[in-house]
N, CA, C and O atoms as a GROMACS GRO file, in nm:
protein
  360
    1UNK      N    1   0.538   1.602  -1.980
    1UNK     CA    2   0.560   1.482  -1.906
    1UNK      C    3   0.462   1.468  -1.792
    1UNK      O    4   0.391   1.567  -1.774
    2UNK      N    5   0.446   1.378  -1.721
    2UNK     CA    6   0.354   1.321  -1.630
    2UNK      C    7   0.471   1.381  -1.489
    2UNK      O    8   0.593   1.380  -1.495
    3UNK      N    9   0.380   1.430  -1.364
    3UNK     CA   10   0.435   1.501  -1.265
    3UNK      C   11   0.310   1.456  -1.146
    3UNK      O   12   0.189   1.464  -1.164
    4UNK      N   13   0.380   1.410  -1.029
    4UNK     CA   14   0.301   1.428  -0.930
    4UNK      C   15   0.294   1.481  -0.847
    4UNK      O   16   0.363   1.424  -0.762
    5UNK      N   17   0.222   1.616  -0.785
    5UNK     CA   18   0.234   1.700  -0.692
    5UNK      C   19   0.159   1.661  -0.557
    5UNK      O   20   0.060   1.587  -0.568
    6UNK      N   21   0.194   1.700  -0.442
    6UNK     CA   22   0.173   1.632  -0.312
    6UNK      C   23   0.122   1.822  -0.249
    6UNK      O   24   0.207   1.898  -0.201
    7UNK      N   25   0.020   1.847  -0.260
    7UNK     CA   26  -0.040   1.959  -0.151
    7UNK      C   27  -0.059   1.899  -0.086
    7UNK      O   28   0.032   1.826  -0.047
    8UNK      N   29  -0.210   1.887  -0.018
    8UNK     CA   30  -0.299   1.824   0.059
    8UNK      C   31  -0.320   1.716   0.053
    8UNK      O   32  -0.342   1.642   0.148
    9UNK      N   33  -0.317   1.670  -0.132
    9UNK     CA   34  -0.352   1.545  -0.129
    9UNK      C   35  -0.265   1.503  -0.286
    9UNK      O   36  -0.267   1.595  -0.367
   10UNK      N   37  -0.208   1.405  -0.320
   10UNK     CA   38  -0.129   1.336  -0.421
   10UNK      C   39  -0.212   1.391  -0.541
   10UNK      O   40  -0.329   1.356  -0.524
   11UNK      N   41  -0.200   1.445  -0.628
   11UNK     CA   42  -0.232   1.471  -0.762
   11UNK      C   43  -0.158   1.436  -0.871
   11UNK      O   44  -0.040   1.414  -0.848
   12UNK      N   45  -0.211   1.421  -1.034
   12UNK     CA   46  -0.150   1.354  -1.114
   12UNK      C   47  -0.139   1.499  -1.232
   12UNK      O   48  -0.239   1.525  -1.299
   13UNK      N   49  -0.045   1.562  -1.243
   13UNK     CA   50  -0.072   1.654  -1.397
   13UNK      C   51   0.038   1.640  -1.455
   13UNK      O   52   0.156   1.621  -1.425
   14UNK      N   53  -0.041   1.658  -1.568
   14UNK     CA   54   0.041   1.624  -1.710
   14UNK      C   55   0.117   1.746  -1.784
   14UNK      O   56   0.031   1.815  -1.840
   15UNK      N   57   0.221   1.787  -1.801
   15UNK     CA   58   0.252   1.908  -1.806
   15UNK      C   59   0.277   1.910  -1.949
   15UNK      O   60   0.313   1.811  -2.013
   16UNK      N   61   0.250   2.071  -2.017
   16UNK     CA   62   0.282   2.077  -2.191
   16UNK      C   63   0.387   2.077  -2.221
   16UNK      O   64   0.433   2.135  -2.122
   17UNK      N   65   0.497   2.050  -2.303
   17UNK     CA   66   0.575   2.064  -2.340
   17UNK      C   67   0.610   1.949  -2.475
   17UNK      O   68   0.712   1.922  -2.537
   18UNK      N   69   0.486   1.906  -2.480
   18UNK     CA   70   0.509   1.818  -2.625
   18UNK      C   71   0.593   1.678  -2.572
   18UNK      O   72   0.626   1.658  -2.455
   19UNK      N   73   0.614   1.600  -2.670
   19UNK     CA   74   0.728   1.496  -2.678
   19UNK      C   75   0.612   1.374  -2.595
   19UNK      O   76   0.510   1.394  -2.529
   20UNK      N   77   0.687   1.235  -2.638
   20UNK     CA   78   0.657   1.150  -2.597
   20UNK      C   79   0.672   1.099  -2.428
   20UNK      O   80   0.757   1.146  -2.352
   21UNK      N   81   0.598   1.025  -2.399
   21UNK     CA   82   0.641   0.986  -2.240
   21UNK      C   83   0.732   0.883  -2.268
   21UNK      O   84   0.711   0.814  -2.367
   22UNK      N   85   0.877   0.849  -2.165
   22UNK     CA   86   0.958   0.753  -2.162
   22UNK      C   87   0.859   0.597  -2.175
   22UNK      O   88   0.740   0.598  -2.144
   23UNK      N   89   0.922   0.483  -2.220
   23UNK     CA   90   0.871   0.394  -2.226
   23UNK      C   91   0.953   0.278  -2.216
   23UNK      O   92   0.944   0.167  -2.268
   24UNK      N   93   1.055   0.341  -2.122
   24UNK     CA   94   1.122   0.188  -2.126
   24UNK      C   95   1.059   0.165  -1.982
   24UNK      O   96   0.970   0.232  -1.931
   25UNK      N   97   1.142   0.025  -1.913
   25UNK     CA   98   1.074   0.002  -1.795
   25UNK      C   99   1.045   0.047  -1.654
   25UNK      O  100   0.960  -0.005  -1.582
   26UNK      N  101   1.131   0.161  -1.616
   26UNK     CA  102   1.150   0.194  -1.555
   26UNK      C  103   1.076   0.321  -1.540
   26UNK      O  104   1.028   0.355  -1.432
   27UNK      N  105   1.067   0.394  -1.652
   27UNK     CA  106   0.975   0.496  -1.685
   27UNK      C  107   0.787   0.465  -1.655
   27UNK      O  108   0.699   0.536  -1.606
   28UNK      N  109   0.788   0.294  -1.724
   28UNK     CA  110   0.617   0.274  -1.705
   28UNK      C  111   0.621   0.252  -1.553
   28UNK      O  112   0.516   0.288  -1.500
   29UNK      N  113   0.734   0.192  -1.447
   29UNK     CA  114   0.719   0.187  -1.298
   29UNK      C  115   0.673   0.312  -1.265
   29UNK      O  116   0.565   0.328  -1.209
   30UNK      N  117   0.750   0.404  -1.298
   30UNK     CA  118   0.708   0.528  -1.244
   30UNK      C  119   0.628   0.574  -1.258
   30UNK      O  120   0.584   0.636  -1.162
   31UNK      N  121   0.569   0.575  -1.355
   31UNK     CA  122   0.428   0.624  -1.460
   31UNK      C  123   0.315   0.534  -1.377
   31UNK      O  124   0.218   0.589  -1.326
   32UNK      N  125   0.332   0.414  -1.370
   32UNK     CA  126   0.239   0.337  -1.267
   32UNK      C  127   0.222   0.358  -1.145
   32UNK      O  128   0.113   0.346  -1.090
   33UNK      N  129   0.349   0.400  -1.074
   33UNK     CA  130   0.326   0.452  -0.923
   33UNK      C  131   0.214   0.604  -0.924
   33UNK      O  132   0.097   0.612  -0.887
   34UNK      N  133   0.302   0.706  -0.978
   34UNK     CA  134   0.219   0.787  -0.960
   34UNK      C  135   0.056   0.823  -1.028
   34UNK      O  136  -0.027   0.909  -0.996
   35UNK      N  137   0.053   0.708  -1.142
   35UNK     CA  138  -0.102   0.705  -1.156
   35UNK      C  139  -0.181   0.640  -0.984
   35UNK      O  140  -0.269   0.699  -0.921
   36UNK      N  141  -0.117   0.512  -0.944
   36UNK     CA  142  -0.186   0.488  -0.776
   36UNK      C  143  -0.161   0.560  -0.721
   36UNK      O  144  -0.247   0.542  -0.634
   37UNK      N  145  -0.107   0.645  -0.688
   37UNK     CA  146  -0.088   0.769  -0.604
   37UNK      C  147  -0.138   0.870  -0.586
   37UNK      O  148  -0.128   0.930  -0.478
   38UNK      N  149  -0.219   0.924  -0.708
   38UNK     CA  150  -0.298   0.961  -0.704
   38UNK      C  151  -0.421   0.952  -0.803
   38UNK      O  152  -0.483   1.055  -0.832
   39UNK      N  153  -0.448   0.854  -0.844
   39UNK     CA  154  -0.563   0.788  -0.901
   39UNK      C  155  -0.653   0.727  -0.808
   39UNK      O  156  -0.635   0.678  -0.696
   40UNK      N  157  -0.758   0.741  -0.882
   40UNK     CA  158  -0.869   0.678  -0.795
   40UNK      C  159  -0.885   0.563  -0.686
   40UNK      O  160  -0.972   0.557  -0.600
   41UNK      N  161  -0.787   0.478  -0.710
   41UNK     CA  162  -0.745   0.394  -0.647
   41UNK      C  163  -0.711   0.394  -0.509
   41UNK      O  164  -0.709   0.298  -0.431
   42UNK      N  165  -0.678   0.551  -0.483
   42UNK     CA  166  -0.574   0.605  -0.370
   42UNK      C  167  -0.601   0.610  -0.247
   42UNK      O  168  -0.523   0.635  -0.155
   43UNK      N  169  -0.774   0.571  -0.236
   43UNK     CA  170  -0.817   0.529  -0.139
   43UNK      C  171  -0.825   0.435  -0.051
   43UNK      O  172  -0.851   0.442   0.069
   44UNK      N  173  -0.785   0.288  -0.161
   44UNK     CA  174  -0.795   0.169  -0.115
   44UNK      C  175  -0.655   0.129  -0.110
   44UNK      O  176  -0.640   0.009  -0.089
   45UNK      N  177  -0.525   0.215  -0.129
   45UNK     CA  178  -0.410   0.174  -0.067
   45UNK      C  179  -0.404   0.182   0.060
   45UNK      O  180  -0.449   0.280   0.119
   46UNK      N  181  -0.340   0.065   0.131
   46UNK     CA  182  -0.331   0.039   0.259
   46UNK      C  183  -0.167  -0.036   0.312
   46UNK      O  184  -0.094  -0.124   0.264
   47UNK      N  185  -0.163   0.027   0.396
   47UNK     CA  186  -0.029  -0.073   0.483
   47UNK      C  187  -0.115  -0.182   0.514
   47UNK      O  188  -0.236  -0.201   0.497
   48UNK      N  189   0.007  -0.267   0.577
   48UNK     CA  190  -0.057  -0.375   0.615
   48UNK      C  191  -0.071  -0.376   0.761
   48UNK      O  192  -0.014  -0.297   0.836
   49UNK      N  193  -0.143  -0.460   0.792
   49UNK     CA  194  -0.188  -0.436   0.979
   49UNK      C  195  -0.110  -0.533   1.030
   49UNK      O  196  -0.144  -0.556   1.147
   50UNK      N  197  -0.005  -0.613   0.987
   50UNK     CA  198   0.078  -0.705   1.064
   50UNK      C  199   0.179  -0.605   1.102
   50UNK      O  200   0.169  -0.496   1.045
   51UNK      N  201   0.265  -0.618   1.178
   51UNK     CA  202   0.331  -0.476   1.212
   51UNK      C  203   0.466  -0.530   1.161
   51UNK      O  204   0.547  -0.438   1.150
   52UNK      N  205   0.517  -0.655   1.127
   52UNK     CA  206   0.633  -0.720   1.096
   52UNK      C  207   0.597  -0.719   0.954
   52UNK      O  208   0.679  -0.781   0.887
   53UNK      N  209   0.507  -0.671   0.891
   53UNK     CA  210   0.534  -0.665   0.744
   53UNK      C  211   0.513  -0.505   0.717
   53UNK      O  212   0.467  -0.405   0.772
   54UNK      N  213   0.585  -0.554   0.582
   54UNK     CA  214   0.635  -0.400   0.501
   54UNK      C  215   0.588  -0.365   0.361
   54UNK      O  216   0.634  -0.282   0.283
   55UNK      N  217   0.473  -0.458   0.345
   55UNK     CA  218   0.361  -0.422   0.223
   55UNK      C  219   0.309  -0.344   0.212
   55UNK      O  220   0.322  -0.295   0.325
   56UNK      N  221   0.232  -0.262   0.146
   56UNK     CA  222   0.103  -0.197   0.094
   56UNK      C  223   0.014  -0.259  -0.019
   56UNK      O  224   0.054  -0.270  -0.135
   57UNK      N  225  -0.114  -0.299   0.024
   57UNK     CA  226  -0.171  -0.330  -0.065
   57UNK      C  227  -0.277  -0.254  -0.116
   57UNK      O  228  -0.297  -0.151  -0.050
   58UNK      N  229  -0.362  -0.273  -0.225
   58UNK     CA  230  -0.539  -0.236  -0.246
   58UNK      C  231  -0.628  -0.354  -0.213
   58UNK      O  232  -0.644  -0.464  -0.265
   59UNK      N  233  -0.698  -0.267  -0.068
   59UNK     CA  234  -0.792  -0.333  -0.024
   59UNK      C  235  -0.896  -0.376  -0.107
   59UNK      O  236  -0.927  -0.281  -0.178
   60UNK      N  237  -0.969  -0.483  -0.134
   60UNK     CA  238  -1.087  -0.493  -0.184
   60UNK      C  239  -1.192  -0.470  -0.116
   60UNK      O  240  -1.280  -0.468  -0.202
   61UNK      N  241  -1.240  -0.451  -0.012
   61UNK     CA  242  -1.301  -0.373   0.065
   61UNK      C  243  -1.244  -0.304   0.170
   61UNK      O  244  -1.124  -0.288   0.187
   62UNK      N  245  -1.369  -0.246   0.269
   62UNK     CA  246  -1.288  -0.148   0.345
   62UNK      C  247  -1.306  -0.247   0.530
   62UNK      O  248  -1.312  -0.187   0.636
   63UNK      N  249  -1.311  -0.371   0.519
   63UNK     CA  250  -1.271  -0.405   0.620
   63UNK      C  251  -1.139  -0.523   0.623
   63UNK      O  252  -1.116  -0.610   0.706
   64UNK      N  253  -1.064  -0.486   0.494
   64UNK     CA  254  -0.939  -0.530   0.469
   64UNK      C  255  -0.822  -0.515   0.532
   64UNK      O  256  -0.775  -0.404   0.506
   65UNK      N  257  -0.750  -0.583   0.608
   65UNK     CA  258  -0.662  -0.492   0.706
   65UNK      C  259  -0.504  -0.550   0.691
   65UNK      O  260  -0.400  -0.497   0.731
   66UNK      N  261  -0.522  -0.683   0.617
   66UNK     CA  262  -0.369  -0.733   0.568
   66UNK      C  263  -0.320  -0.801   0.405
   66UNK      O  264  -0.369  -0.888   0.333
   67UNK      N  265  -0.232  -0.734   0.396
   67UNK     CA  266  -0.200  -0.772   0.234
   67UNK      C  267  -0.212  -0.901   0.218
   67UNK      O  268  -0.180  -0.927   0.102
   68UNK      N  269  -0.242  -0.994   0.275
   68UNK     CA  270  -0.297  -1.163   0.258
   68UNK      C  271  -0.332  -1.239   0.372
   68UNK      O  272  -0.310  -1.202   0.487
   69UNK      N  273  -0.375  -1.321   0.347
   69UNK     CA  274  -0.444  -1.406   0.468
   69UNK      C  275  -0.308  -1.492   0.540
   69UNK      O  276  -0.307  -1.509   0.662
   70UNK      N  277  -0.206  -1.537   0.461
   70UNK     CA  278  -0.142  -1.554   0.520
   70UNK      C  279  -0.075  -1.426   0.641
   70UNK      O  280   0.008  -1.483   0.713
   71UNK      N  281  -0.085  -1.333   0.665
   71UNK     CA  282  -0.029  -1.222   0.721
   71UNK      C  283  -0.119  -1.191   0.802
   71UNK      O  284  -0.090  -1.121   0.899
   72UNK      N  285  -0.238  -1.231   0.783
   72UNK     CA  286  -0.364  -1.186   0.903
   72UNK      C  287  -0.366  -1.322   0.965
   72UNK      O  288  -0.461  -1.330   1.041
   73UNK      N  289  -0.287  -1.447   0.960
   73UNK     CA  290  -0.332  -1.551   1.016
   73UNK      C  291  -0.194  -1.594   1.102
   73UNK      O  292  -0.174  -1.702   1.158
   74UNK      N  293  -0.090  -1.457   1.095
   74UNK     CA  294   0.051  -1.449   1.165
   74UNK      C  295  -0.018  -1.377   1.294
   74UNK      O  296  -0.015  -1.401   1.415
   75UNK      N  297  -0.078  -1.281   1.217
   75UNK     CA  298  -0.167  -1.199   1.332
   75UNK      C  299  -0.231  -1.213   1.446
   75UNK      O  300  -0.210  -1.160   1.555
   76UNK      N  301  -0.338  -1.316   1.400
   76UNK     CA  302  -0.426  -1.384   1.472
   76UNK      C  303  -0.380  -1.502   1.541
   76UNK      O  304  -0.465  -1.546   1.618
   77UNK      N  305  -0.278  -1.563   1.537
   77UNK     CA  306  -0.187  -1.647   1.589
   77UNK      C  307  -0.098  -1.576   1.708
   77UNK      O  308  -0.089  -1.641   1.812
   78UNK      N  309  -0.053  -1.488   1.702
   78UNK     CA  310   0.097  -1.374   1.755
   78UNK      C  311  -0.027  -1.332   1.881
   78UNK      O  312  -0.008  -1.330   2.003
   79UNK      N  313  -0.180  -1.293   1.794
   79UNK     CA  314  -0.240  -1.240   1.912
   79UNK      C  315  -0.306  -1.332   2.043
   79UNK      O  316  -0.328  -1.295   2.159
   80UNK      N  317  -0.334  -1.497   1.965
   80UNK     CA  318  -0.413  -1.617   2.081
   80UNK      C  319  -0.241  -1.620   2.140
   80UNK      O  320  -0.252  -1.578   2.255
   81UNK      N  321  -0.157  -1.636   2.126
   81UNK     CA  322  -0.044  -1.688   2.208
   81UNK      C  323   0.027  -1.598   2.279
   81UNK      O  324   0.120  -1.633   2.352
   82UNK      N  325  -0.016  -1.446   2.260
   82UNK     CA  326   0.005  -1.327   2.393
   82UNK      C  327  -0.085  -1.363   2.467
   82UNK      O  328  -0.034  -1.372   2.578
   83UNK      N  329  -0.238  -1.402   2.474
   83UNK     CA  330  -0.391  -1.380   2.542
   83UNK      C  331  -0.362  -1.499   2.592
   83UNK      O  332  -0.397  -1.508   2.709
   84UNK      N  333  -0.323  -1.575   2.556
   84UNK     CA  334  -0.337  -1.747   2.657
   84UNK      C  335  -0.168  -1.782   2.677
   84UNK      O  336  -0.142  -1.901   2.695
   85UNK      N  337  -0.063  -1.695   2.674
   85UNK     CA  338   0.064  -1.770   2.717
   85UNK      C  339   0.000  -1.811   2.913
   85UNK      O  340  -0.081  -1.752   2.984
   86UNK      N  341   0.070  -1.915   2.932
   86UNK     CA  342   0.064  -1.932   3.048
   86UNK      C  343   0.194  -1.841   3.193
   86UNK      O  344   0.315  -1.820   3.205
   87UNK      N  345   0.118  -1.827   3.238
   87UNK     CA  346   0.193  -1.784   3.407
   87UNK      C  347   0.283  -1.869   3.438
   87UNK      O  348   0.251  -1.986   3.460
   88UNK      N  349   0.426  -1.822   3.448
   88UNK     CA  350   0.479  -1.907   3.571
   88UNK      C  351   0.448  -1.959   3.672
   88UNK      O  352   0.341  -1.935   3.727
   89UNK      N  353   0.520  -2.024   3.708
   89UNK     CA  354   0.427  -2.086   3.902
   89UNK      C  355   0.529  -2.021   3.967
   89UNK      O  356   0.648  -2.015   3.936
   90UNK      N  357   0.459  -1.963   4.078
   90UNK     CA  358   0.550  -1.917   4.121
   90UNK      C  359   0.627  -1.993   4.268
   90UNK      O  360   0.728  -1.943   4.318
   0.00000   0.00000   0.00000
């Protein structure tokens, strides 16, 4: 069966024991997580940089910082209206 071990870093091994891998749906979820987990991929998983979201995505590059533009444009909004709220009068 397919096993993912976590040392240092997420690895994927396939252990002997014959027999088929599960294939219903729940089995290919799993089978899919731990291929991103530690597949090549494993680099370009990322949280997301909005701090009110609870995504992880794969960056397409590496100056990617939110699972969508809608979520970087909560961001960039949340951040002009801390930097320019106005002062009370006092």
């Amino acid at each position: 069966g397919l096993a993912l071990e976590w040392d240092d870093a997420p690895r994927v091994r396939i252990r002997d024991g014959g027999g088929e891998l599960p294939t219903d749906g729940l089995a290919a979820l799993g089978r899919s997580a731990v291929t991103l987990l530690a597949g090549p991929d494993q680099a370009r998983l990322r949280k997301c940089g909005n701090p009110r979201c609870v995504l992880f995505f794969l960056a397409s590059n590496r100056r990617q910082h939110w699972c969508s533009e809608a979520c970087g444009r909560r961001v960039r909004i949340a951040r002009h209206e801390r930097l320019h709220r106005r002062r009370p009068a006092r």
